[in-house]
C-alpha positions in Angstrom: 0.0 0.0 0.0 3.0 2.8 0.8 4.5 1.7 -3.1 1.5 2.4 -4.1 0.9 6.0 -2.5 4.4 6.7 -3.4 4.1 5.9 -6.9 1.1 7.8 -7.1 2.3 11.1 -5.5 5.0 10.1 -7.9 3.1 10.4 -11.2 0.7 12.9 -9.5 4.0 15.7 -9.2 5.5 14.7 -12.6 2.0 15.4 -14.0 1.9 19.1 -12.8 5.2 20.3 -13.5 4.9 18.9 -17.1 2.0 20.7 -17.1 3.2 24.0 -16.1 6.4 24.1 -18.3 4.5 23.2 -21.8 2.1 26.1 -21.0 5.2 28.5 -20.2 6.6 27.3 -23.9 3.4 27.3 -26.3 2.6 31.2 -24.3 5.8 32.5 -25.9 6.5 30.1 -28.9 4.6 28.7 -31.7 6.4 26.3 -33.9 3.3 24.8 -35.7 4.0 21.8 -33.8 7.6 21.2 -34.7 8.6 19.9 -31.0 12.5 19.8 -33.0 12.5 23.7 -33.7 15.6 26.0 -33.0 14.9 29.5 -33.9 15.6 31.9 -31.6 15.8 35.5 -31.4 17.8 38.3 -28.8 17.0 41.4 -28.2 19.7 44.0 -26.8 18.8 47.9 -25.6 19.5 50.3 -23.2 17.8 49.6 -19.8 17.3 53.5 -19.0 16.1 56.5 -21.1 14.8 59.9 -20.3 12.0 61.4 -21.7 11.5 61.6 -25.2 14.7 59.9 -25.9 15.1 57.8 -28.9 15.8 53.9 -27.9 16.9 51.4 -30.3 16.2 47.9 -30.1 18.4 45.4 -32.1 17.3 42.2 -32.6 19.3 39.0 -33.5 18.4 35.9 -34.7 20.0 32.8 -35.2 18.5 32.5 -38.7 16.8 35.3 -40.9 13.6 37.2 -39.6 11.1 37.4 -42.0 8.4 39.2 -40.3 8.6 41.3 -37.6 5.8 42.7 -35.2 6.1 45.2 -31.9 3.8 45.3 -28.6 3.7 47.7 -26.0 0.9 45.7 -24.3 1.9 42.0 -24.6 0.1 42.1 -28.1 -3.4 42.8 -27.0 -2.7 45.9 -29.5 0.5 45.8 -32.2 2.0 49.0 -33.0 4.5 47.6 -35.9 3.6 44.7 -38.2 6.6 44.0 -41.5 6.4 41.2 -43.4 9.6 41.4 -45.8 9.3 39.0 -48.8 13.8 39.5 -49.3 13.8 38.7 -45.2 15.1 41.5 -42.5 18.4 39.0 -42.5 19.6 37.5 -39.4 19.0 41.1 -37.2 17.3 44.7 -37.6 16.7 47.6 -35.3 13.4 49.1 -34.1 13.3 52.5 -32.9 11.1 53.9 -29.5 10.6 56.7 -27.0 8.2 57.1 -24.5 6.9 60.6 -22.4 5.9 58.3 -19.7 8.0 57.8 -16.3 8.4 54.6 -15.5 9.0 50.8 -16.7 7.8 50.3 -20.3 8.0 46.8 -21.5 8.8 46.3 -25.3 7.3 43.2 -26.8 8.8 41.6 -30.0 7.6 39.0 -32.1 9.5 37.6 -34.9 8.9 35.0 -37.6 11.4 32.9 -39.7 11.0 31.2 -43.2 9.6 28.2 -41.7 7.1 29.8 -39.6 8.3 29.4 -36.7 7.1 32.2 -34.1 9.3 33.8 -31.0 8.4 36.4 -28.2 10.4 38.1 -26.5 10.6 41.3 -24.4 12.7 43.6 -22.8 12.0 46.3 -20.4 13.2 50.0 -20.0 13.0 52.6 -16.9 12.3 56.0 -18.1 13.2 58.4 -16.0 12.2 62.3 -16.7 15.8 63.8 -17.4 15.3 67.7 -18.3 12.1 67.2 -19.6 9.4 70.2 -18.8 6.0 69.0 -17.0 3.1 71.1 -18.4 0.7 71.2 -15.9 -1.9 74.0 -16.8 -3.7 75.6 -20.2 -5.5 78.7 -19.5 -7.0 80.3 -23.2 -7.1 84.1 -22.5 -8.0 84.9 -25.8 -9.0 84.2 -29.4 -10.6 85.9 -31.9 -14.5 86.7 -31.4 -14.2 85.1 -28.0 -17.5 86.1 -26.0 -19.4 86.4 -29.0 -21.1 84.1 -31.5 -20.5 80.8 -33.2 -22.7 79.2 -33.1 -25.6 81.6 -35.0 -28.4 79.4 -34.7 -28.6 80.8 -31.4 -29.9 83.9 -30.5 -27.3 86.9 -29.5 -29.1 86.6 -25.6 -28.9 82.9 -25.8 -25.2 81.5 -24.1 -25.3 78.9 -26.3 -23.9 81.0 -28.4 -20.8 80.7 -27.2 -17.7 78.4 -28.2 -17.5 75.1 -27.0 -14.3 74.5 -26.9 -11.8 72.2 -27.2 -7.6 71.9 -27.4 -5.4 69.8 -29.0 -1.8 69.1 -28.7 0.7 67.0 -30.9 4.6 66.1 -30.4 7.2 64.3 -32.4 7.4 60.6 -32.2 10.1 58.7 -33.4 9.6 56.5 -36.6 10.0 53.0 -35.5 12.2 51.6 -38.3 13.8 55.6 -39.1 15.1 56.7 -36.2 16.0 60.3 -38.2 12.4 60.9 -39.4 10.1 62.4 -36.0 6.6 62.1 -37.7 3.5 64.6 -35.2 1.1 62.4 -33.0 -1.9 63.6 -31.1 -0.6 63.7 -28.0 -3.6 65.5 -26.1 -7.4 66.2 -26.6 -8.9 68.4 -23.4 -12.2 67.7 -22.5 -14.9 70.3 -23.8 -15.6 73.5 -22.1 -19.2 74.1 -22.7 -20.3 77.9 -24.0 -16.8 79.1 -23.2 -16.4 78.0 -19.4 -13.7 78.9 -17.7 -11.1 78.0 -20.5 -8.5 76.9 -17.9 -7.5 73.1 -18.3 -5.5 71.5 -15.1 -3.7 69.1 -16.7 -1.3 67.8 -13.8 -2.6 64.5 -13.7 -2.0 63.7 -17.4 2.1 63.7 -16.6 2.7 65.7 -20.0 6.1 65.6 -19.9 8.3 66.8 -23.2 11.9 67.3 -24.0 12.5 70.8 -23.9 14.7 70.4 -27.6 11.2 69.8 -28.4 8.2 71.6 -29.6 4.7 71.2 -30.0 2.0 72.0 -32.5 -1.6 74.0 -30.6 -5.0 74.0 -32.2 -8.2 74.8 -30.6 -11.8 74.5 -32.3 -16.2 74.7 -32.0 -17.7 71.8 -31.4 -20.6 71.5 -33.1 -23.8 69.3 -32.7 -23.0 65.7 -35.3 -19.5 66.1 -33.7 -18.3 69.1 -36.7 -15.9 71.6 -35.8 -15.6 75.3 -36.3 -11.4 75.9 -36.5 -11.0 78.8 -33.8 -7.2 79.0 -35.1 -8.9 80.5 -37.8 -6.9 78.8 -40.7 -4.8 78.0 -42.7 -2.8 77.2 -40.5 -4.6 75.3 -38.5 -1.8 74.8 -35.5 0.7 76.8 -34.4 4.0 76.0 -32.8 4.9 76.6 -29.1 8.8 76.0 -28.1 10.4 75.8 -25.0 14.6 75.7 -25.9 14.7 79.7 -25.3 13.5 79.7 -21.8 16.2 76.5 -20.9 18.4 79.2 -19.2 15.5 81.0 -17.5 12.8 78.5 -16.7 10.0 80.4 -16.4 6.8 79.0 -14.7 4.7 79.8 -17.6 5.0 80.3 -21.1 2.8 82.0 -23.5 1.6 81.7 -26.9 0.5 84.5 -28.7 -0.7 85.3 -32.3 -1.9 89.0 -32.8 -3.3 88.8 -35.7 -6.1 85.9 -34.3 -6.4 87.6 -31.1 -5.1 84.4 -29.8 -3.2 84.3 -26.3 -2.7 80.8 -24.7 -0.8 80.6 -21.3 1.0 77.5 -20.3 2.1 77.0 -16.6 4.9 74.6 -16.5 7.3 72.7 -14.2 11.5 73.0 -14.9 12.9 69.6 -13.5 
């Protein structure tokens, strides 16, 4: 009877850890079955970055890569997908940065000839460096502000009045072109109804940017079906706000200002 217990405690622990190391495999690796695969990639990076600063990822396999896909999220979303019919070869580079603090995880997928599938990740501490924290928007001005535009409203009527929203956009490294810094929206404020206050506390958003950088502002109606009136009253349709002249200074706010729109935006800001 105590062989026999034995033996089944045995069979019973051999069970479960077999168990637990195919599932670690087939969540990272898909060889279509082939149990004799050898395809395996590395991936090699910085481990720290500030803000905004570009971080290249090489990866190397031991045979050529013919498609190549990049997660931020464990691939519930991809945010690079390359099949390459003449293969990437036996290594490439991809290309990130990030204007969050903290540990971002970089997920890469790649494929080989065969089919054969690999995961792999890496992660990387961002830190904030010199980057500038803007942590409030306050519109002053813009042209025909307190007055109508939205005319199927009567002049008495305060829905009349813009609702307004803002929108900002930075430079984002090109995943594969390191040189090229394509815009992104980077932030929509929520709507201030008939004008509000037009002050937007934006502390919690952590907008942090690399004060080399600059940003594009645009500001618009919102109109009933979701249409907007352009309050920037172009073209253009943005306009640029820098921050590299006030390095030395560090100034707590920084304003934008277009006379010939009427338009004054002030942006309170943190120096690191």
């Amino acid at each position: 009877m105590k062989k026999i217990i034995t033996l089944f405690i045995s069979l019973l622990i051999l069970s479960c850890s077999s168990s637990d190391d195919s599932s670690e495999v087939n969540n990272r690796i898909n060889n279509n079955g082939n149990s004799n695969a050898t395809f395996s990639i590395d991936l090699t990076s910085n481990r720290t970055a500030v803000v905004d600063e570009i971080i290249s990822v090489d990866i190397t396999g031991n045979e050529n890569i013919m498609t190549l896909e990049a997660s931020l999220d464990d691939f519930q979303t991809t945010i690079f997908n390359q099949t390459n019919s003449s293969s990437f070869g036996a290594s490439s580079t991809l290309y990130f940065n990030f204007d969050e603090l903290g540990n971002k995880t970089i997920s890469i997928k790649a494929i080989n000839n065969s089919g054969e599938e690999i995961i792999k990740t890496i992660t990387v501490t961002i830190l904030r460096g010199d980057a500038v924290k803007i942590t409030s928007i306050e519109v002053v001005s813009f042209s025909n502000i307190h007055n109508t535009w939205d005319p199927e409203f009567l002049n008495t009527d305060v829905n009349r009045l813009a609702d307004v929203f803002l929108l900002l956009r930075k430079p984002k490294v090109n995943i594969i072109d390191s040189s090229s810094f394509p815009l992104r929206d980077w932030f929509r404020s929520e709507t201030k109804e008939n004008q509000g206050d037009l002050i937007w506390d934006v502390s919690s958003h952590n907008l942090y940017i690399n004060p080399n950088f600059s940003l594009r502002y645009s500001m618009a109606d919102v109109d009933d079906g979701g249409m907007s009136q352009d309050i920037m009253l172009g073209p253009p349709f943005e306009r640029e706000v820098t921050f590299v002249e006030h390095i030395t200074t560090q100034p707590t706010t920084i304003t934008l200002s277009i006379p010939n729109i009427d338009l004054e935006v002030v942006f309170t800001v943190e120096w690191n």
